[in-house]
C-alpha positions as CSV (number, residue, x, y, z in Angstrom):
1,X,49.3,175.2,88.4
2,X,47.6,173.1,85.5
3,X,49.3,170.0,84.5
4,X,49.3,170.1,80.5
5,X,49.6,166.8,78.1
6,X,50.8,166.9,74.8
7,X,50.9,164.4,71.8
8,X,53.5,164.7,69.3
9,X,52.1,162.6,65.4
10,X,52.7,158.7,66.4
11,X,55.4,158.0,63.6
12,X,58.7,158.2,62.7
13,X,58.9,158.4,59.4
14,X,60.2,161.3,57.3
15,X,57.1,163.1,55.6
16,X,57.5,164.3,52.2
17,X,55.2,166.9,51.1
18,X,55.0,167.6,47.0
19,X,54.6,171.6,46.7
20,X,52.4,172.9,44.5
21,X,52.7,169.2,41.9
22,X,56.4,170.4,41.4
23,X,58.4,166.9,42.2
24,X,61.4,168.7,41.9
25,X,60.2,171.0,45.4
26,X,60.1,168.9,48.4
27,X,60.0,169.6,52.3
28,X,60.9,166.9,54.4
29,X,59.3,167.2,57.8
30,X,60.8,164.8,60.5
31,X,58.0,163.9,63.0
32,X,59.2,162.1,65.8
33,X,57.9,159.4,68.1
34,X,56.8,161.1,71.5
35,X,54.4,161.8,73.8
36,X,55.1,164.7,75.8
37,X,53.6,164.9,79.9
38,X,54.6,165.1,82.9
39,X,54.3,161.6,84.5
40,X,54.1,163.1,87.8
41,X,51.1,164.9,86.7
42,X,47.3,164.1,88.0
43,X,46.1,163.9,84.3
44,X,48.8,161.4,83.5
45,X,47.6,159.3,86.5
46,X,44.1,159.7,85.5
47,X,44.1,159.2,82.1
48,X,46.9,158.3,80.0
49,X,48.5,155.5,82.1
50,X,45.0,154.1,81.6
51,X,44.9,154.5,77.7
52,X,47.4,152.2,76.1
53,X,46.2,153.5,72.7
54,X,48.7,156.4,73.4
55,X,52.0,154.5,73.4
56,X,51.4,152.4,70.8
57,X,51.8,153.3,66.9
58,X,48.6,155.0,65.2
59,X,47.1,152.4,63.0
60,X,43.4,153.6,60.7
61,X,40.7,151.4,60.7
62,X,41.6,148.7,58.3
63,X,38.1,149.0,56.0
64,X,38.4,153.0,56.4
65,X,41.8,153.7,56.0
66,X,41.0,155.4,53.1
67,X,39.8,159.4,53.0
68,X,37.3,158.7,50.2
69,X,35.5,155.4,52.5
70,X,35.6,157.8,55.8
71,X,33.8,160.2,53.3
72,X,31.2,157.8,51.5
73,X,31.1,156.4,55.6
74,X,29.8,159.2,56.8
75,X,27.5,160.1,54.4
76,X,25.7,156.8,54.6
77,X,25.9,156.3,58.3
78,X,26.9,159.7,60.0
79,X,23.5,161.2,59.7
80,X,23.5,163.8,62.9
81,X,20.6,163.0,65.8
82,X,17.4,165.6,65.3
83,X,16.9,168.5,67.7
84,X,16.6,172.1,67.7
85,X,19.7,174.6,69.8
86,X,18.5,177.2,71.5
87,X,20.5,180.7,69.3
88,X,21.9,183.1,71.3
89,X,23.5,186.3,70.1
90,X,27.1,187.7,71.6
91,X,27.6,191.3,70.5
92,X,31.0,192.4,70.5
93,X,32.9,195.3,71.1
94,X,33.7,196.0,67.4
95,X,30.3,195.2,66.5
96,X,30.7,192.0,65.5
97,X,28.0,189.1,66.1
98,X,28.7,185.7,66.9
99,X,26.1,183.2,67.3
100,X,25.7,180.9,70.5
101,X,24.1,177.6,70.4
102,X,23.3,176.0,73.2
103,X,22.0,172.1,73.6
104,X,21.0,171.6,77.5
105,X,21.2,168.4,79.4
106,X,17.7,168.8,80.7
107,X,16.4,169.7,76.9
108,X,17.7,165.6,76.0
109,X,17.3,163.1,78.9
110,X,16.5,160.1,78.5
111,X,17.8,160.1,74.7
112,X,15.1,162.2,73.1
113,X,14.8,166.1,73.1
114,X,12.6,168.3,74.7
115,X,12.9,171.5,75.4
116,X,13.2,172.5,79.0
117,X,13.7,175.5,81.1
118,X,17.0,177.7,80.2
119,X,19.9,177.7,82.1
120,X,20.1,179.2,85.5
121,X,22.9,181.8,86.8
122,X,23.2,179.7,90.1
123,X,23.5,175.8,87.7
124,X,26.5,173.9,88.5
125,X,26.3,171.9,85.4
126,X,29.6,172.6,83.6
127,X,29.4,174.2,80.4
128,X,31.5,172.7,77.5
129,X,32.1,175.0,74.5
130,X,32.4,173.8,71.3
131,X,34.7,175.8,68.4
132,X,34.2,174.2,65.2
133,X,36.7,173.7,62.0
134,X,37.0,176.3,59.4
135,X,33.6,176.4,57.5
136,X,31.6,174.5,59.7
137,X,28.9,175.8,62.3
138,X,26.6,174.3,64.9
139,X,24.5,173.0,61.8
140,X,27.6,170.2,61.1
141,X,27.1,166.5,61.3
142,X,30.1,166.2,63.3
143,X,29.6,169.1,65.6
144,X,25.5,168.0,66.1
145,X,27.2,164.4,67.3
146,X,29.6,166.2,69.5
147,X,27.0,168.2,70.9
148,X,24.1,165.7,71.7
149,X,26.2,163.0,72.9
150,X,28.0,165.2,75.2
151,X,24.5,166.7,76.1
152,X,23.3,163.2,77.0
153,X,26.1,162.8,79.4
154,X,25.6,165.7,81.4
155,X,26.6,168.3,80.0
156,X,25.2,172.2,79.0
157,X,26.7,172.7,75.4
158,X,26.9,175.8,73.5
159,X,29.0,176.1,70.4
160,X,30.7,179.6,69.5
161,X,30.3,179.9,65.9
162,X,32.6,181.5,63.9
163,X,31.8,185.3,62.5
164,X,29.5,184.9,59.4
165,X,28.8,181.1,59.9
166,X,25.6,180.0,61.7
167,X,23.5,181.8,59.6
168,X,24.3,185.2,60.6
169,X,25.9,188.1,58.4
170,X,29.3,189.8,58.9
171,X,29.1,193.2,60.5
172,X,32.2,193.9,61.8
173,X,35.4,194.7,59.4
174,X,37.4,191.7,61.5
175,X,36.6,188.0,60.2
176,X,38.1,184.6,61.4
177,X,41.3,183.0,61.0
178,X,43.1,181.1,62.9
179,X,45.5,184.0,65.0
180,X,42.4,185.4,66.2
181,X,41.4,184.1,69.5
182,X,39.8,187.6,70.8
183,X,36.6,185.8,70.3
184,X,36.8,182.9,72.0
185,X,38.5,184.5,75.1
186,X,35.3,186.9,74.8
187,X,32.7,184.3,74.5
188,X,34.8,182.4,77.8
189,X,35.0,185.4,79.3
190,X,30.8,186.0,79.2
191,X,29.9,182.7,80.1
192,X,32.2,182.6,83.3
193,X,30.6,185.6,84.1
194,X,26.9,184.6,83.4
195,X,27.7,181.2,85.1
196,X,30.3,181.6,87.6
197,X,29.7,178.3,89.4
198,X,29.1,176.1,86.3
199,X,32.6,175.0,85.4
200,X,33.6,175.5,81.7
201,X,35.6,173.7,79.5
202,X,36.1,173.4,76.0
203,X,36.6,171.4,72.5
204,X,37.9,172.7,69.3
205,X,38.2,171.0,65.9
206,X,40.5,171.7,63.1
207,X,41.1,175.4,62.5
208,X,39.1,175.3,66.0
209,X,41.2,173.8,67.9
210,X,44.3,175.6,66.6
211,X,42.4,178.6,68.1
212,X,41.4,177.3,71.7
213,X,45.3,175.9,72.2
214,X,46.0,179.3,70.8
215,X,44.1,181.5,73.3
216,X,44.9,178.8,76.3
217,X,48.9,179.5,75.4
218,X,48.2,183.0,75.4
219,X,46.5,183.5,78.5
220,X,48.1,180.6,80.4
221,X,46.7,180.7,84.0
222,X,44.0,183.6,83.7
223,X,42.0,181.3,81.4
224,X,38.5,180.6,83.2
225,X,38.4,177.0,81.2
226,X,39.0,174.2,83.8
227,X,40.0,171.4,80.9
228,X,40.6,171.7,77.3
229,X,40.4,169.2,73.8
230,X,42.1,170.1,71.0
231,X,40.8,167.3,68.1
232,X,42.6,167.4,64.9
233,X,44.6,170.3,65.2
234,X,46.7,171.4,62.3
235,X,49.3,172.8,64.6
236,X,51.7,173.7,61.8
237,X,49.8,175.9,59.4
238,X,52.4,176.4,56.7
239,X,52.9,172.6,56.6
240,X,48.9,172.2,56.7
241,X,48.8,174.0,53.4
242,X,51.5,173.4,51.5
243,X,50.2,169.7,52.1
């Protein structure tokens, strides 16, 4: 069985959210201190005993505590590194396209890019797939960073782009959202079965990774993904927008 980890928001303050400008309309959210594992658990050994970060109180960057200096930040200093994905298209079963992205190890050793022979059936390399947020595709600063840096360490990336986004057109009545994880189990699904000895994993941001934790909770052991990262999830959708 697969030991799970689970990290409830580091504070224990009372959150009030101001609906729709009305002052008069609050909802008070508690949001308790807790991290949730099993301490018995491999991953607990391996990783959080190890990161003190995770028992401590969450505390921003002092000079980038601020949304508006993350933004101006990254504007100035996030430029994403320059190579080219290799575009792969998924038909599905409705007719739908979704766009596959891939960034090889080989195609960026040694820090630069170059483009290198495809993947084979037979490569052990695992295979990390990447679900972006909600209107971001493989062309994002943040998802090129997550890509190439992961690509540098070893890995074979591809990121699943959303229907629509990626530079491809919407042929199927079904869109995206963040209940539908028929796409993601599909795109898993393929790649186990393209690659059935490269190990897969996966990373979802935002809306993204509301949609992997989503699909993993759903199909529980049958899931063909070894590990899992779910990076700034908004777990509670209702609070998420009424925020």
């Amino acid at each position: 069985m697969r030991s799970s980890l689970s990290l409830t928001i580091p504070t224990c303050e009372t959150v009030k959210l101001w609906l729709f400008g009305n002052p008069t309309r609050k909802l008070a959210i508690d949001c308790p201190i807790g991290l949730t594992y099993d301490p018995s658990s491999p991953i607990y050994d391996g990783v959080v005993s190890h990161c003190k970060i995770l028992h401590g109180r969450y505390l921003a960057t002092p000079w980038l505590s601020s949304p508006h200096f993350q933004t101006c930040f990254l504007n100035f200093f996030g430029r994403p590194p320059a190579f080219s994905y290799r575009r792969q298209i998924y038909h599905a079963s409705d007719g739908g396209i979704i766009a596959l992205d891939w960034l090889m190890h080989s195609d960026v050793m040694g820090g630069s890019f170059l483009m290198n022979n495809p993947i084979s059936k037979d490569d052990k390399i695992p295979i990390v797939v990447i679900i972006p947020g909600l209107t971001s595709d493989s062309a994002a600063a943040y998802v090129k960073h997550l890509a190439f840096n992961m690509a540098k360490r070893g890995w074979n990336v591809v990121v699943s782009n959303h229907r629509g986004l990626g530079g491809v057109s919407i042929t199927s009545d079904c869109f995206y959202n963040a209940g539908w994880t028929e796409d993601i189990r599909v795109v898993i699904n393929y790649l186990h079965h393209e690659y059935p000895k490269a190990p897969l994993f996966a990373v979802g941001t935002s809306i993204g990774a509301n949609i992997l934790v989503k699909y993993l909770g759903e199909d529980g052991e049958r899931t063909h993904v070894a590990g899992a990262v779910a990076l700034c999830n908004p777990w509670d959708l209702m609070v998420s927008v009424l925020a």
